[in-house]
MARTORTOR-230548 format. One line per field, with one value per residue (C-alpha): residue number from 1; residue in one letter; z, x, y. Coordinates in nm, 4 decimals. Each point is the difference from the previous one (the first is absolute). Layout:
<nodes>
k <- c(NUM/...)
r <- c(A/...)
zz <- c(Z/...)
xx <- c(X/...)
yy <- c(Y/...)
</nodes>
This chain:
<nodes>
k <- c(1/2/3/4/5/6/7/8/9/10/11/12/13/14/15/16/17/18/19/20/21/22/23/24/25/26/27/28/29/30/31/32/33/34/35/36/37/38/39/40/41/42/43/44/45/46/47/48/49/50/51/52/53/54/55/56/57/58/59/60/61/62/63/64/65/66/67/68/69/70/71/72/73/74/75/76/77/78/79/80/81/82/83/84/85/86/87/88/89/90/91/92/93/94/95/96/97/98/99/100/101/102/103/104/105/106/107/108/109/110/111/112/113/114/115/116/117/118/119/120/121/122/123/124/125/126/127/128/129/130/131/132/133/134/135/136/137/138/139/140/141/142/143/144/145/146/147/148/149/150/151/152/153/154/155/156/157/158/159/160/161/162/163/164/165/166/167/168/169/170/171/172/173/174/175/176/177/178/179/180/181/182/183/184/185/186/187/188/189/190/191/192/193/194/195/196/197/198/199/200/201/202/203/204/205/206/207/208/209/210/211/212/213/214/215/216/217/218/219/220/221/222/223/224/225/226/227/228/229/230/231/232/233/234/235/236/237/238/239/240/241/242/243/244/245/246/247/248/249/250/251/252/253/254/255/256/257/258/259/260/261/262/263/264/265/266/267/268/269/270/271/272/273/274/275/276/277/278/279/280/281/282/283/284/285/286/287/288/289/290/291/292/293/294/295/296/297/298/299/300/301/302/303/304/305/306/307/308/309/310/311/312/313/314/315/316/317/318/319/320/321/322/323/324/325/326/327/328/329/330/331/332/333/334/335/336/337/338/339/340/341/342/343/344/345/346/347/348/349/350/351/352/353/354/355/356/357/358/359/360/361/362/363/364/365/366/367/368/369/370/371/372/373/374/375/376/377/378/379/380/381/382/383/384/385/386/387/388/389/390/391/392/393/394/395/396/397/398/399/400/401/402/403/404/405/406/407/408/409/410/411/412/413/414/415/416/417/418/419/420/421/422/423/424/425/426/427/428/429/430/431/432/433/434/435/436/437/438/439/440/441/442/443/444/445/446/447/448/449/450/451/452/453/454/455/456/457/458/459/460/461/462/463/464/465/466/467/468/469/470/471/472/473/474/475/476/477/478/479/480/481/482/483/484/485/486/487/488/489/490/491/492/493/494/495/496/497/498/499/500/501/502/503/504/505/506/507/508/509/510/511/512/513/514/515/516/517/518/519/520)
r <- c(X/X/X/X/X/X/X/X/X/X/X/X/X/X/X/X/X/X/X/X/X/X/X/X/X/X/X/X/X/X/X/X/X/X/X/X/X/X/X/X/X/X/X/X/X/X/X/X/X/X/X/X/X/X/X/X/X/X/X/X/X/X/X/X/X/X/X/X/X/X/X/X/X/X/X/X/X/X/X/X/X/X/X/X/X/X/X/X/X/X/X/X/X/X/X/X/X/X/X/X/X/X/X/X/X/X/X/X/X/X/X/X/X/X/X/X/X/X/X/X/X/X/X/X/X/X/X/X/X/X/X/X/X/X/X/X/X/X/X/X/X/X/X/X/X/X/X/X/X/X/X/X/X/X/X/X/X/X/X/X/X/X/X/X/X/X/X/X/X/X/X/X/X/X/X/X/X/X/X/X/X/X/X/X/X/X/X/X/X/X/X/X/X/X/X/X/X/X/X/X/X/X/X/X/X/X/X/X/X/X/X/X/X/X/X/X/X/X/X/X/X/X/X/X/X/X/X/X/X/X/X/X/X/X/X/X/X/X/X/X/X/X/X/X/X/X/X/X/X/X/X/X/X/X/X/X/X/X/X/X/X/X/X/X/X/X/X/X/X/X/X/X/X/X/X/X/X/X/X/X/X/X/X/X/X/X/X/X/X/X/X/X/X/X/X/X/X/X/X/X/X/X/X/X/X/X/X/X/X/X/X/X/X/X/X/X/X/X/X/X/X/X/X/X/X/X/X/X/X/X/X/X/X/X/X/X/X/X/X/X/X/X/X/X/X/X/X/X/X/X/X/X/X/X/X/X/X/X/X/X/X/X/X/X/X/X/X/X/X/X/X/X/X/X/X/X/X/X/X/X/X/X/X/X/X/X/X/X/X/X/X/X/X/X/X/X/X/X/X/X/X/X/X/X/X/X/X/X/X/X/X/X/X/X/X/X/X/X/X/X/X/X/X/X/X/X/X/X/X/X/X/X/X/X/X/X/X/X/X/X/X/X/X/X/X/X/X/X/X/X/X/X/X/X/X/X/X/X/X/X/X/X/X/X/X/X/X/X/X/X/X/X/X/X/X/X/X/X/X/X/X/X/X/X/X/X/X/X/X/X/X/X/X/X/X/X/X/X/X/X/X/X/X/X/X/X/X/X/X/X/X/X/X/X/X/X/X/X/X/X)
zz <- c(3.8644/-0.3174/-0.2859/-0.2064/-0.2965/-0.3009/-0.2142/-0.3977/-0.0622/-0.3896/0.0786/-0.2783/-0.0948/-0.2085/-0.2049/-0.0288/-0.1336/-0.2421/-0.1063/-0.0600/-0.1400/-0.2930/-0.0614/0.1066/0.0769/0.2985/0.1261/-0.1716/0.2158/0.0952/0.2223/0.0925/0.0130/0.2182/0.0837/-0.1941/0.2343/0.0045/0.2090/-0.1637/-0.1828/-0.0924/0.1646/-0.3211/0.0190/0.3626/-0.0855/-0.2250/0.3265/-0.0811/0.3406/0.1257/0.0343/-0.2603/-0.2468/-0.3801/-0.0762/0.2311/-0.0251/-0.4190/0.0795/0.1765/-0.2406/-0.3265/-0.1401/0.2718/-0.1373/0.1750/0.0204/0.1663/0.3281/-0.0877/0.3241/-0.2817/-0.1833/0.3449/0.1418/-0.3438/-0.0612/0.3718/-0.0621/-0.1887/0.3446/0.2205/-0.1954/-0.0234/0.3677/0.0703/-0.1886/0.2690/0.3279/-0.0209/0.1819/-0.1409/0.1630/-0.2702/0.2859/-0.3168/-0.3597/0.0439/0.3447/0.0946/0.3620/0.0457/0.3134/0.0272/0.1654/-0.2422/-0.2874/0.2540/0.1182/-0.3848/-0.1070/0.2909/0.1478/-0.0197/-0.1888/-0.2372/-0.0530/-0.1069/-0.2202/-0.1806/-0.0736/-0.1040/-0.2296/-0.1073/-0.0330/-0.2130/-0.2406/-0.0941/-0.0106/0.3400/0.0794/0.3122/0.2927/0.3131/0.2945/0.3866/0.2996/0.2876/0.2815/-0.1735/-0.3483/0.1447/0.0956/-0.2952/-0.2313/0.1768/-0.0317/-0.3816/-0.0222/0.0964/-0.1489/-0.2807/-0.3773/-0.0297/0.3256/0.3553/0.3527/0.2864/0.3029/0.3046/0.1679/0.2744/-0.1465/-0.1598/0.2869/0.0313/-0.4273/0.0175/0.2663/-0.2057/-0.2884/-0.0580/0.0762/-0.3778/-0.0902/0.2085/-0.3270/0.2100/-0.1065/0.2609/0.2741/-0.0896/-0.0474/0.4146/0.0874/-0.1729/0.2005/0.3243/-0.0784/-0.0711/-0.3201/0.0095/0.0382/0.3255/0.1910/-0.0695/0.0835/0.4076/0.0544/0.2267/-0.2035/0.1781/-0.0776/-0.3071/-0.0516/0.1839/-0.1727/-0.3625/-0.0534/-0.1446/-0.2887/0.2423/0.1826/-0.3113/-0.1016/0.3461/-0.0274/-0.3202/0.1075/0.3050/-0.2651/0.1680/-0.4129/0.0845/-0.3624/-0.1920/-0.3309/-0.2211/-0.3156/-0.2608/-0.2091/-0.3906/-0.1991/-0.1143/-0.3673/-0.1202/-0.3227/-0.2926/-0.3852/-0.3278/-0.2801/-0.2911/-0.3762/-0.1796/0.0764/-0.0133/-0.1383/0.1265/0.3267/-0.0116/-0.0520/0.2744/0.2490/-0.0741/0.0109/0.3550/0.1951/0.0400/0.2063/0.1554/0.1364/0.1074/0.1894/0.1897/0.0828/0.1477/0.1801/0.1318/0.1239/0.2187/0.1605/-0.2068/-0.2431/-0.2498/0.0522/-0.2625/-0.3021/-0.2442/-0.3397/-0.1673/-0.4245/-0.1969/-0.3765/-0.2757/-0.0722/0.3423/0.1610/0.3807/0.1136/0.4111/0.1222/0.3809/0.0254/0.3350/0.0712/0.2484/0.1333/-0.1155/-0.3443/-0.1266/-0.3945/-0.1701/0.1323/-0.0783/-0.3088/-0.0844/0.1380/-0.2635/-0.2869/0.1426/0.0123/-0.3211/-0.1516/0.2030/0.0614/-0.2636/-0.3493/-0.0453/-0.3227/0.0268/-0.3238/0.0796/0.3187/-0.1107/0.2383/-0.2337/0.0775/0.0242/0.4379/0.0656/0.3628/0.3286/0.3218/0.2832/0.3273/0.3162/0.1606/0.3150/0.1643/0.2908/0.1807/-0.1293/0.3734/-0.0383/-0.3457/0.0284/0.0161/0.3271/0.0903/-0.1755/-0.3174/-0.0502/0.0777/-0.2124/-0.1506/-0.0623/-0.2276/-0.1266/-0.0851/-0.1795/-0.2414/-0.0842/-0.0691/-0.2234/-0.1785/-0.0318/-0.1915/-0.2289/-0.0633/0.0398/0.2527/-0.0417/-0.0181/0.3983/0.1671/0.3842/0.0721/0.2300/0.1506/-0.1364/0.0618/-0.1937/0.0519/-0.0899/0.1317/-0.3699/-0.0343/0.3238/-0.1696/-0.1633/-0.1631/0.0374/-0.1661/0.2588/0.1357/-0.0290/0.2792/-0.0021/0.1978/-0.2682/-0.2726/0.1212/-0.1273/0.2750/-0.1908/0.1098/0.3350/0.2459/0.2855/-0.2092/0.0483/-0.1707/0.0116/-0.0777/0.0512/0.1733/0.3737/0.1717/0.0297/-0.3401/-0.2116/-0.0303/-0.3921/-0.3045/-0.2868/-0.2717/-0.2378/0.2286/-0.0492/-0.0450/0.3794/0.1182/0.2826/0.1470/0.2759/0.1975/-0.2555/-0.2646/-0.1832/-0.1136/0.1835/-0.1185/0.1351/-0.0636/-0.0780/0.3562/0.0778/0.1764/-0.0847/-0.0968/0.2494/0.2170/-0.1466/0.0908/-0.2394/-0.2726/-0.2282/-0.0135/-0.2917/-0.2414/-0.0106/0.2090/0.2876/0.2247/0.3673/0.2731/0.1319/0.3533/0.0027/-0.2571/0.0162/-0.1939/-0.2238/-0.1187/-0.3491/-0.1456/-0.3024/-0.1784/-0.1938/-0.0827/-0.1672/-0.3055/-0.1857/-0.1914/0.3269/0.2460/0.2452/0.2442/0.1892/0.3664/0.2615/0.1899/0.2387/0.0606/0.2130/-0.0736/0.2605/-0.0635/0.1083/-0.3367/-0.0373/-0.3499/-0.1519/-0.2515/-0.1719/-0.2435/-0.3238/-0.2212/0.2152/-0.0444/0.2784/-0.0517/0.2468/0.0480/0.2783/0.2679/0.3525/0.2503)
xx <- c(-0.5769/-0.1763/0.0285/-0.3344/-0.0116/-0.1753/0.0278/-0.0683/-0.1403/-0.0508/-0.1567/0.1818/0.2260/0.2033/-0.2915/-0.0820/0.3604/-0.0137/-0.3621/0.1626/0.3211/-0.1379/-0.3310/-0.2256/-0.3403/-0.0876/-0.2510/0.2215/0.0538/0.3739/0.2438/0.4065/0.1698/0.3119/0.1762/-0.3116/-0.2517/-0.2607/0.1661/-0.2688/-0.3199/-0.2366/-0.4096/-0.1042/0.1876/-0.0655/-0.3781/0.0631/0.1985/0.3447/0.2285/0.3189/0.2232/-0.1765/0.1563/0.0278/-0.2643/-0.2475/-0.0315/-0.0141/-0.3192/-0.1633/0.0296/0.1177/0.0220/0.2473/0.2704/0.3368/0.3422/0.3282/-0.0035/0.2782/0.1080/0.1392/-0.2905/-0.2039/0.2612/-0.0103/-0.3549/-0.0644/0.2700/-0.2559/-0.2317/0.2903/0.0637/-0.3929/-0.0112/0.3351/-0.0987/-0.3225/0.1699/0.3827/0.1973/-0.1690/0.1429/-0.0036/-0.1095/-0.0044/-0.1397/-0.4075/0.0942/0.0915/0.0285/-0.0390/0.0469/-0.3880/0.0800/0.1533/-0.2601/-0.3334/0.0716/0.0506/-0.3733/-0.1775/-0.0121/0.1302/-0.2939/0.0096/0.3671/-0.0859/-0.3187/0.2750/0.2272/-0.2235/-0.1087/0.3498/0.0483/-0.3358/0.1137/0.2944/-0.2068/-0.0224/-0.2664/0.0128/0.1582/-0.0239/0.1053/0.0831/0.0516/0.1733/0.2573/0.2947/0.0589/-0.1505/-0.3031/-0.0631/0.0578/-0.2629/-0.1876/0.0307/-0.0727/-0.3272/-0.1516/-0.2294/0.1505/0.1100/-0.0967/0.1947/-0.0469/0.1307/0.1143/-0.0636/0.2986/0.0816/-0.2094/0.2467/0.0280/-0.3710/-0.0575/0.2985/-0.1768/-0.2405/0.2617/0.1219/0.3855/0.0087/0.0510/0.3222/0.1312/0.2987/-0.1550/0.2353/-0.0895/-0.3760/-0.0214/0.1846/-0.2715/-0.2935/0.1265/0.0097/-0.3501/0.0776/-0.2115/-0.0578/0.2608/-0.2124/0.0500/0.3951/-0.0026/-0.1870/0.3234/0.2649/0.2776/0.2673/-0.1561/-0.0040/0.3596/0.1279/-0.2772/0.0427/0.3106/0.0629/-0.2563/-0.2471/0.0658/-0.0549/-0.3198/-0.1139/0.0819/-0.1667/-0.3491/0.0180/0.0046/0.3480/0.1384/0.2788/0.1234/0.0330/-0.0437/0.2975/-0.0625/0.1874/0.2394/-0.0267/0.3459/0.1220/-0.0590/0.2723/-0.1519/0.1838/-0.1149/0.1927/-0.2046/0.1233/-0.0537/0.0323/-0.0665/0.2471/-0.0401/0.3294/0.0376/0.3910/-0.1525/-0.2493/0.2829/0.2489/-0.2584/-0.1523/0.3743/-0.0058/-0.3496/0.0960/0.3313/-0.2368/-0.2083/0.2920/0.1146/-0.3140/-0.0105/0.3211/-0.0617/-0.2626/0.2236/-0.2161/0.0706/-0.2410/-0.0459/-0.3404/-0.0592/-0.3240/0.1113/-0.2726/0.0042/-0.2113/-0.0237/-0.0853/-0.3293/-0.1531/0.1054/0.1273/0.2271/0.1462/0.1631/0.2137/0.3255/0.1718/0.3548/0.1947/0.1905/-0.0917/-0.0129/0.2287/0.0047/0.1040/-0.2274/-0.2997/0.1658/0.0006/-0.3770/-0.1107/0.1859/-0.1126/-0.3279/-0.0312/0.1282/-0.2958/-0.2389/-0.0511/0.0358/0.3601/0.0637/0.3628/0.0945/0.2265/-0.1214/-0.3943/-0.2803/-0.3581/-0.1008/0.1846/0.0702/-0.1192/0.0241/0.1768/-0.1187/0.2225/-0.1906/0.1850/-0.2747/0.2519/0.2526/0.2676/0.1967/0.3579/0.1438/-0.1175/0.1590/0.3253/0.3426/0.1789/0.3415/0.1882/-0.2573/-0.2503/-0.0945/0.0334/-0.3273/-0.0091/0.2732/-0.1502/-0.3156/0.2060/0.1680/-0.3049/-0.1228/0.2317/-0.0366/-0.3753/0.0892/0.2220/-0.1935/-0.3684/-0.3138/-0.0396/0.3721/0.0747/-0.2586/-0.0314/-0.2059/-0.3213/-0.1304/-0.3632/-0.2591/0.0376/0.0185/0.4017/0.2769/0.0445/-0.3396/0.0436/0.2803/-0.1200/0.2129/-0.0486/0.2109/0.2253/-0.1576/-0.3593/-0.2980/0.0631/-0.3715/-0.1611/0.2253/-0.1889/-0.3140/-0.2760/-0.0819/0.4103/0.0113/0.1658/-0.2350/-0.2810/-0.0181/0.1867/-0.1180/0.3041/0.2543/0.3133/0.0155/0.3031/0.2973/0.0217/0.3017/0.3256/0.0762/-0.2477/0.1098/-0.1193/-0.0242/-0.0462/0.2361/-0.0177/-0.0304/-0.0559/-0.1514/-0.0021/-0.1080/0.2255/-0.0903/0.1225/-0.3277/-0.1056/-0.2194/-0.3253/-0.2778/-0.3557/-0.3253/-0.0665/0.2447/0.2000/0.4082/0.0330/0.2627/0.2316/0.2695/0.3047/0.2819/0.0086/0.1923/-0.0966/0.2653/-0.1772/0.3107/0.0599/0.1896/-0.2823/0.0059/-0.2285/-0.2678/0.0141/-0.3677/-0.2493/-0.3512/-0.3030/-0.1073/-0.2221/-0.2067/-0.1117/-0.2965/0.0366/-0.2511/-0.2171/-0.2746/0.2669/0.1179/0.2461/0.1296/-0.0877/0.3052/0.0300/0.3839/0.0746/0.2972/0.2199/0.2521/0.3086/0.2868/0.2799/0.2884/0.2796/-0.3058/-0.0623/-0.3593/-0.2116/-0.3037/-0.1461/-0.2872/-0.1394/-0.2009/-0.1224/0.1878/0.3184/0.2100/0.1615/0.1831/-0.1835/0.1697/0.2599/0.0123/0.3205)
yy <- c(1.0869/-0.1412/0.2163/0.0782/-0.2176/0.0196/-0.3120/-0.0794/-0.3852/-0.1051/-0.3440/-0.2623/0.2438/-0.2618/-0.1329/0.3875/0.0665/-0.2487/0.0771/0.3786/-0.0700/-0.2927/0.2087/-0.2994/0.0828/0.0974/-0.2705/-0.2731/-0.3022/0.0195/-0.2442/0.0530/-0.3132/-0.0124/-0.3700/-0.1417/0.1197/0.3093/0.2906/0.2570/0.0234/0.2526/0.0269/-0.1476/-0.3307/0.0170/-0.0317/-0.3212/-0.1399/0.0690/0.0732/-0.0047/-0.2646/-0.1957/-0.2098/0.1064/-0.2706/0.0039/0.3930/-0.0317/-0.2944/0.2661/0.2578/-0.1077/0.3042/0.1363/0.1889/-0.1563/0.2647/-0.0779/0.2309/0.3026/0.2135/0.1978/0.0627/0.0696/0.2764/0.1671/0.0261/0.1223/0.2841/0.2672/-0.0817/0.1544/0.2915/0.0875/-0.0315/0.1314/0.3147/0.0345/-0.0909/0.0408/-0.2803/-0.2920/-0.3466/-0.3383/-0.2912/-0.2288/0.0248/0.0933/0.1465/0.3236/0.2425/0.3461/0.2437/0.1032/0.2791/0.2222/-0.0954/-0.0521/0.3728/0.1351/-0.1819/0.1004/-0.3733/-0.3373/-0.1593/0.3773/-0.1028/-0.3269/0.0603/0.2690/-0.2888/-0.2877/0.2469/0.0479/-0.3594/-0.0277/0.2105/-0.2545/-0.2745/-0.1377/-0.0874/-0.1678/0.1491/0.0313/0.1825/-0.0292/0.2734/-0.1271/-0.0078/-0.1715/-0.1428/-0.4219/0.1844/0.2283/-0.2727/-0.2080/0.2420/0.0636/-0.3473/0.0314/0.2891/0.0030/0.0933/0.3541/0.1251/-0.0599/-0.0924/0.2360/-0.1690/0.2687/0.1101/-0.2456/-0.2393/-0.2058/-0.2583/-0.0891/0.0390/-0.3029/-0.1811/-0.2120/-0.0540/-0.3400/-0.0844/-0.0576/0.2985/0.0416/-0.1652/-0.2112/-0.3618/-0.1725/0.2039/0.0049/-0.3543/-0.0465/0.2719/-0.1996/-0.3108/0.1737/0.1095/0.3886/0.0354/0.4078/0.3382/0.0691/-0.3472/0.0978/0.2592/-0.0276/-0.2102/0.1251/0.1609/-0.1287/-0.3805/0.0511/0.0935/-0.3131/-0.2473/0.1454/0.1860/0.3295/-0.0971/-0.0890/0.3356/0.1977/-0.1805/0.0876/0.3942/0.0002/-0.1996/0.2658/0.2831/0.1225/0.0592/0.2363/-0.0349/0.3277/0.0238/-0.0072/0.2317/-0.1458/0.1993/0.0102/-0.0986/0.3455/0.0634/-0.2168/-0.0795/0.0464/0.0328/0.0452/0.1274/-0.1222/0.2443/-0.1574/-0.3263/-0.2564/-0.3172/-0.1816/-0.1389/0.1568/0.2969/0.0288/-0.1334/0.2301/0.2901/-0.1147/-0.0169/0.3920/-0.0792/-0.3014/0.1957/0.2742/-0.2398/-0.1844/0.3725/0.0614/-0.2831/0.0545/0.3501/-0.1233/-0.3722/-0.1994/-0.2786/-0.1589/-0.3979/0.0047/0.2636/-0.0708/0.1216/0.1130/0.0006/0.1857/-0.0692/0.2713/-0.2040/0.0698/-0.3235/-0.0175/-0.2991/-0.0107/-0.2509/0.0236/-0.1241/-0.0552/0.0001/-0.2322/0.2602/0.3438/0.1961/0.2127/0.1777/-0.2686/-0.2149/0.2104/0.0134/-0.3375/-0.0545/0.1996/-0.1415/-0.3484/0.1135/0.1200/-0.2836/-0.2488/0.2351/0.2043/-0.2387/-0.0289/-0.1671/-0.0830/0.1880/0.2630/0.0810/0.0984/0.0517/-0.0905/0.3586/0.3192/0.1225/0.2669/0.0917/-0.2177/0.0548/-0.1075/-0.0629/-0.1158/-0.2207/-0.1093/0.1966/-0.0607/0.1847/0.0200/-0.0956/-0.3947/-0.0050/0.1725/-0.1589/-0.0024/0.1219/-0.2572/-0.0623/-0.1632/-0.3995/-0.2466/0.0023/0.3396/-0.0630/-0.3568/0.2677/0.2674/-0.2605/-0.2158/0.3110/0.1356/-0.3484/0.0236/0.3668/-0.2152/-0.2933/0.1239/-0.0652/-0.3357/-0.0826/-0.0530/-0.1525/-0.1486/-0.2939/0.0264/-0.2509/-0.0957/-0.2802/-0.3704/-0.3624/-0.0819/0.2449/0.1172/0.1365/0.2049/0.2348/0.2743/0.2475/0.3676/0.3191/0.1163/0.3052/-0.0960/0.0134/-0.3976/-0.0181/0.0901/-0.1804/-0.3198/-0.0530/-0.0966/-0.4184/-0.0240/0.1597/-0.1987/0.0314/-0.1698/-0.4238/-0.2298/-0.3497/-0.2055/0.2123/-0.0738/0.0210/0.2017/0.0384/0.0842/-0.0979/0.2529/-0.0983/-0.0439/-0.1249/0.1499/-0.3065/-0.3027/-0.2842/-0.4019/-0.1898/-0.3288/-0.1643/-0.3425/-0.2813/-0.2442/-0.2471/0.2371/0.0360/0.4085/0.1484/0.1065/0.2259/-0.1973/0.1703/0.0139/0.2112/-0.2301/-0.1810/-0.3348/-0.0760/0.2241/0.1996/-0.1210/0.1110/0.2839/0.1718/0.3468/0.0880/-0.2338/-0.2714/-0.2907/0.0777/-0.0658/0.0548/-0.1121/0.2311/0.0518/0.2082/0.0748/0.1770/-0.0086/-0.0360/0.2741/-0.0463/0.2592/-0.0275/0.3647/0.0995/-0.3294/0.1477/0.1631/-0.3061/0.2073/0.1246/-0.2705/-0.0995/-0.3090/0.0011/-0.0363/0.1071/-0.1739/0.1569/-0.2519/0.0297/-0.2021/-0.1535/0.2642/0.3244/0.0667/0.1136/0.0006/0.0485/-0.2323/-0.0178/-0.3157/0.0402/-0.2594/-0.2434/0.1965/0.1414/0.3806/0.1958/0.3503/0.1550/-0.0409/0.0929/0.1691)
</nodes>
């Protein structure tokens, strides 16, 4: 059976978090940018003709004055947080679905409000008092049904869904909404373009046409949602503060007073099989200022870590001067908050200790306490043109996704890059190489891209113990950054492979040949 399902919609919830969190007004014409493209925008920009999947530049010539942000999961689950709470305060048992979407038994709260559209009215108006203004709310048989049906109704008010009248309120629905893009797009093709044309098909075809995905599409277009809702369940009040009086005004200081708290935290953690894998420390200064920042852990944190996080913190966050350990402004409170927890099962050591890089963890660790944040470091991979460019070094410990900036992600295009299989060794400073045909002339790379005669021995150690090339590829040019003189860049690629299996990577520059990287 179905359960009765009241759900929350906040239509462009992520332009409406941002919008919140930076103070921008209201009406202001707002676009997320993730992988260079549009993901969200607000009404406004909608109006100028701003959508989806647009490029950066064609939505910015349709509204120049659009205001462009990076798209921040983060930022999106945080600012829908004080949403839950207000609702979960009304209707115990609140379910997340994703940030701007929430679930709620209607039962329980429908019965205390005298109704299912009383029950909503009471929490739009909730919602309106914190500044949302637009929601919107759907009564149904089953989460897929009450969402749609959220989805439809008009700005703080809902749409109630009779009971039983899920399958024929799907009916007219297109398979869209099913969100399952490969599956829609074979339905489209077979010429299934609504929930209710799915659904009149014979269960049993469907299963052995479409698979278990095509099965569950065709439960939910039936309005057969058995899914319950799952009430999620708050972190226990883990949070930890030390008060500092007076305050302190040396990062030593503040560390050594914040280990009795951090080994009350770990305790607490450990009472209840949990381990922390990300803490946000949270420093306040004695002139009112606030600085957070969340660290993560590779394996899991224990009091000298949070120990250290602090003192590192302090000493980037909050104006360390390097004279004598002094922070610009005197501390005076640190709040530890464990923002993700695991259980201590998946992170204990087994019978006969730990593996290997559990150990490999503990002593880089215990390094990064000697040597500082920024002293161990593991390489990410990144977007860029030359296999140097692509390495990207990030403190040992950090969230490396958001270490990388979006203008270097490595999903973005590179025009000129090198093709795979990439190269096993990069030299860090490239070395002297030569290249030359049969007729023992150098080879050269002409403006068109293109070599002035086929490679046919090299010398990828700069001297001249040449050996013949038994296969070569490219090569690639690559004009970087024409329109900067002072940075301007014209070089191209060549891979070579010489008669003993030797593989290498060179690259010529002004008519020069350097070795840049070397394959296994």
């Amino acid at each position: 059976m179905a359960t009765r399902t009241m759900v929350l919609w906040c239509p462009d919830w992520p332009v409406r978090a941002v919008t919140w969190l930076e103070g921008l007004p209201l009406r202001a014409p707002v676009a997320l940018m993730r992988a260079g493209r549009v993901l969200a925008c607000s009404s406004s920009a909608r109006v100028e003709g701003v959508r989806r999947d647009q490029r950066l530049r064609d939505a910015q010539s349709r509204c120049p004055d659009l205001v462009v942000r990076d798209y921040d999961p983060t930022l999106d689950a945080r600012a829908f947080e004080p949403v839950l709470e207000a609702v979960e305060d009304l209707a115990p048992g609140v379910q997340s679905l994703r940030p701007g979407t929430c679930a709620v038994r209607a039962q329980g709260v429908s019965r205390f409000h005298g109704g299912e559209v009383n029950a909503a009215a009471v929490l739009a108006e909730r919602l309106v008092s914190l500044g949302v203004e637009d929601c919107r709310f759907g009564v149904a048989d089953g989460p897929f049904a009450a969402e749609q049906a959220a989805r439809r109704a008009l700005p703080q008010d809902s749409l109630v869904v009779p009971v039983g009248g899920s399958a024929e309120f799907l009916a007219d629905l297109p398979v869209a909404v099913l969100d399952h893009p490969d599956l829609v797009s074979l339905l489209h093709r077979l010429g299934l373009r609504t929930l209710g044309a799915l659904a009149g098909l014979p269960a049993r075809d469907v299963l052995t046409r479409f698979g278990d995905d095509g099965a569950w599409a065709h439960r939910l277009a039936g309005g057969r949602d058995e899914r319950a809702v799952s009430a999620r369940k708050p972190p226990p009040d883990l949070v930890r503060r030390v008060v500092l009086e007076p305050p302190l005004d040396r990062a030593e200081q503040v560390a050594f007073s914040v280990r009795q708290t951090a080994e009350q935290l770990v305790g607490a953690l450990a009472d209840r099989n949990l381990v922390c894998t990300a803490v946000r420390i949270e420093v306040v200064t004695d002139d009112g200022r606030e600085t957070e920042r969340t660290w993560l852990h590779p394996r899991w944190f224990d009091t000298a870590d949070l120990v250290d996080r602090v003192r590192w913190q302090l000493q980037v966050r909050a104006g360390y001067d390097g004279v004598d350990g002094a922070v610009s402004s005197p501390v005076s409170e640190v709040r530890l908050v464990p923002d993700e927890v695991d259980t201590l099962a998946h992170h204990a050591d087994g019978l006969w200790g730990g593996p290997p890089d559990a150990r490999v963890t503990r002593a880089l660790s215990k390094v990064q306490g000697m040597v500082g944040h920024e002293g161990v470091a593991s390489v990410v991979l990144t977007g860029g043109r030359s296999p140097a460019e692509r390495q990207t070094l990030v403190p040992w410990g950090d969230d490396t996704r958001s270490a990388v900036v979006p203008e270097r992600s490595a999903e973005m295009p590179w025009p000129g890059s090198l093709p795979p299989p990439a190269p096993a060794t990069v030299l860090t400073e490239r070395r002297p190489a030569v290249v030359l045909t049969a007729a023992g002339h150098p080879v050269t790379v002409t403006g068109r891209g293109a070599l002035s005669g086929d490679p046919a021995r090299f010398c990828a150690r700069g001297g001249r113990d040449l050996q013949p090339v038994q296969a070569w590829a490219g090569p690639w040019p690559v004009d970087e950054r024409w329109w900067d003189p002072d940075h301007a860049r014209r070089y191209a690629r060549l891979q070579v492979v010489g008669v003993d299996g030797s593989a290498w990577l060179l690259i010529v520059e002004e008519g020069q040949w350097f070795l840049e990287a070397v394959y296994d």
